[in-house]
Residue frames as qw, qx, qy, qz and C-alpha x, y, z in Angstrom:
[[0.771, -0.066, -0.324, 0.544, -11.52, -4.79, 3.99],
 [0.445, -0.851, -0.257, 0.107, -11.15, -2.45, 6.83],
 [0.538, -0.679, 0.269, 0.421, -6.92, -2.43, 7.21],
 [0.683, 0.711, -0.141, 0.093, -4.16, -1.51, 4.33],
 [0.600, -0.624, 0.207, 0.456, -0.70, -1.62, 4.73],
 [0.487, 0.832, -0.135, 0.227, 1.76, 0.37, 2.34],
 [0.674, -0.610, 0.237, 0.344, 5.26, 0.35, 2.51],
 [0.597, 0.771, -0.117, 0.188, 8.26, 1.10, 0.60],
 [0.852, -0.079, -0.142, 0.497, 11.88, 0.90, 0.78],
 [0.262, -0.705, -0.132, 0.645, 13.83, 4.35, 2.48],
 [0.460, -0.198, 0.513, 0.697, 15.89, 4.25, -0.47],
 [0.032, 0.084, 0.526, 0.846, 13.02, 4.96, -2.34],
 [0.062, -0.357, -0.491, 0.792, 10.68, 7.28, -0.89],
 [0.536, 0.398, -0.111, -0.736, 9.13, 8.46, -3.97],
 [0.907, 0.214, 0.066, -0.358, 8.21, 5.18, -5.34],
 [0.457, -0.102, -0.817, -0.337, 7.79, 2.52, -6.16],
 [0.389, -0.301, 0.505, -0.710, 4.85, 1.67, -3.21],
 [0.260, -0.055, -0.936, -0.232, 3.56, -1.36, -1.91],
 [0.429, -0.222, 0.043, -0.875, -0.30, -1.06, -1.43],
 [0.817, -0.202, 0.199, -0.502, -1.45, -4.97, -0.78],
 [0.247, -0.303, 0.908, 0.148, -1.39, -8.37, -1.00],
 [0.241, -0.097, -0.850, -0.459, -3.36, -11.00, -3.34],
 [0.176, -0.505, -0.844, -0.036, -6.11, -10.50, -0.89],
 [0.090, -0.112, 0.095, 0.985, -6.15, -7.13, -1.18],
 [0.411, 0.643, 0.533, -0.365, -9.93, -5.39, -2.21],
 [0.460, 0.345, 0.636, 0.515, -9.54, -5.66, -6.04],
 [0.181, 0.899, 0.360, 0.173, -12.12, -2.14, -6.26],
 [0.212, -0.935, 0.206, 0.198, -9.61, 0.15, -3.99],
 [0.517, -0.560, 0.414, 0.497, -6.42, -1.20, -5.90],
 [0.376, 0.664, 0.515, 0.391, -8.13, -0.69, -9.26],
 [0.072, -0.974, -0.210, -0.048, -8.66, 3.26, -7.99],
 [0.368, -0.888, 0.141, 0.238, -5.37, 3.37, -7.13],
 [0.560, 0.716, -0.410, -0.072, -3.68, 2.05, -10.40],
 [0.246, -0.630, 0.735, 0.044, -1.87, -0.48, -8.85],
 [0.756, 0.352, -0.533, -0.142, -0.55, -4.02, -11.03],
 [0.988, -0.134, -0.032, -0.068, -0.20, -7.73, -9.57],
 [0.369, 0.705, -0.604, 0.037, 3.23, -9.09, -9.13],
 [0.951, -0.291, 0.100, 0.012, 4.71, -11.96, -8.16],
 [0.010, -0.752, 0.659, 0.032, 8.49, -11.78, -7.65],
 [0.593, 0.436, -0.675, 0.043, 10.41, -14.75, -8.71],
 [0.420, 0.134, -0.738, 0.511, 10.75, -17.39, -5.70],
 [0.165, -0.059, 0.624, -0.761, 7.99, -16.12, -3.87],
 [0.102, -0.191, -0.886, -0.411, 4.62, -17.58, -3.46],
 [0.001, -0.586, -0.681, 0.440, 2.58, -14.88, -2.86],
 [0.262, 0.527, 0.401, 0.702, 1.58, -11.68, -5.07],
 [0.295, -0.456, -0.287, 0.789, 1.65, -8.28, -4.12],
 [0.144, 0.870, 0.468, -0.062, 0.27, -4.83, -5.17],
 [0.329, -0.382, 0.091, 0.859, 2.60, -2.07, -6.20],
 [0.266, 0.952, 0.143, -0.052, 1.69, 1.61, -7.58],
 [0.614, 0.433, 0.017, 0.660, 4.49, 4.06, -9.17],
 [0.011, 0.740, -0.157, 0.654, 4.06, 6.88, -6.66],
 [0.011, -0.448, 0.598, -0.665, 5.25, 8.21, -3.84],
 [0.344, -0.322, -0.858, 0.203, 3.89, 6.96, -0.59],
 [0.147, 0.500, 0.415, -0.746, 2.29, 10.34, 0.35],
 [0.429, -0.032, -0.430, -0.794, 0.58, 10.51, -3.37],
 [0.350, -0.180, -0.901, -0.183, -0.60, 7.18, -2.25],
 [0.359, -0.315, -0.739, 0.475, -1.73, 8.19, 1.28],
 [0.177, 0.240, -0.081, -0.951, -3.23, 11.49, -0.01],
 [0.593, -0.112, -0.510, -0.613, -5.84, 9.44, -2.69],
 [0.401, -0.200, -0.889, 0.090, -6.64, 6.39, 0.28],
 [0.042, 0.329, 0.441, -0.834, -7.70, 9.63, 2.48],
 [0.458, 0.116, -0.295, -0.831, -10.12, 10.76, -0.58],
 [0.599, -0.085, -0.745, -0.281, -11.62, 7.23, -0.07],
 [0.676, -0.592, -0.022, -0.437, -12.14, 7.40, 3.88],
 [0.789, -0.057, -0.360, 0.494, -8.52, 5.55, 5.13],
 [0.350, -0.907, 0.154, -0.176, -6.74, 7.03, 8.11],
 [0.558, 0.448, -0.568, 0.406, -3.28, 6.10, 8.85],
 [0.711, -0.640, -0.195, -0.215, -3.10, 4.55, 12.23],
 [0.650, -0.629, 0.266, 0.334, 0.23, 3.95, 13.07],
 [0.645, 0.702, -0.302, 0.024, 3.76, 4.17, 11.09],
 [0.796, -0.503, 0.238, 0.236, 6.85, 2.27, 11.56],
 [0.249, 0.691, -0.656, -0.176, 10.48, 1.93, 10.20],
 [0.916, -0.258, 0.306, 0.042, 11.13, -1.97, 10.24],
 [0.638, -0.154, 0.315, 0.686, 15.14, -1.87, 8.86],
 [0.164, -0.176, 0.359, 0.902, 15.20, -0.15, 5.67],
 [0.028, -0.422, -0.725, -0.544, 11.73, -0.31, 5.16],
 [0.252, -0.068, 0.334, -0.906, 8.64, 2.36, 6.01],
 [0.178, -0.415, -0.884, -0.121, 5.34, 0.99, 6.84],
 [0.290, -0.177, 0.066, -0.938, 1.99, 2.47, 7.11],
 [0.052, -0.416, -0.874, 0.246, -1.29, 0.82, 8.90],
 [0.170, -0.027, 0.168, -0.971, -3.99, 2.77, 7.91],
 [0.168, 0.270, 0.743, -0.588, -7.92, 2.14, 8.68],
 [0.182, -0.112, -0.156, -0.964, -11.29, 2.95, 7.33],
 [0.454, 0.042, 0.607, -0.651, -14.61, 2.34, 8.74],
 [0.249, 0.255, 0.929, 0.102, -16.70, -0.50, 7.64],
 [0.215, 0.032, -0.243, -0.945, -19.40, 0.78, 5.07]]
């Protein structure tokens, strides 16, 4: 999988981070310590690490990700970031 998104709520900039969804590559969210979840009421399962979003975006660079764009979308930050097919 080429694309990642990460995001995280303003409020909390240093973590908690979300790194994927349930179709997420299983090898890069293994490297990056992150645990399954499935919030109550939803029916889909996410990816979430304990650090920051620049610890996260620091180790995804040691692995060959680039950050392509960032947004704010309300209270949340988002990251798009990239790495070349291998």
């Amino acid at each position: 999988m080429p694309y990642l998104l990460i995001s995280t709520q303003i409020r909390l900039e240093t973590g908690p981070t979300n790194v994927g969804d349930e179709y997420s590559d299983p090898v890069v969210m293994n490297y990056l310590g992150a645990r399954k979840t499935t919030v109550l009421g939803n029916n889909f399962s996410e990816y979430h690490v304990d650090d920051s979003p620049r610890m996260v975006l620091d180790k995804l660079e040691q692995i060959g990700y680039r950050v392509l764009t960032m947004t704010g979308v309300g209270q949340t930050l988002v990251w798009c970031l990239h790495r070349d097919a291998k």
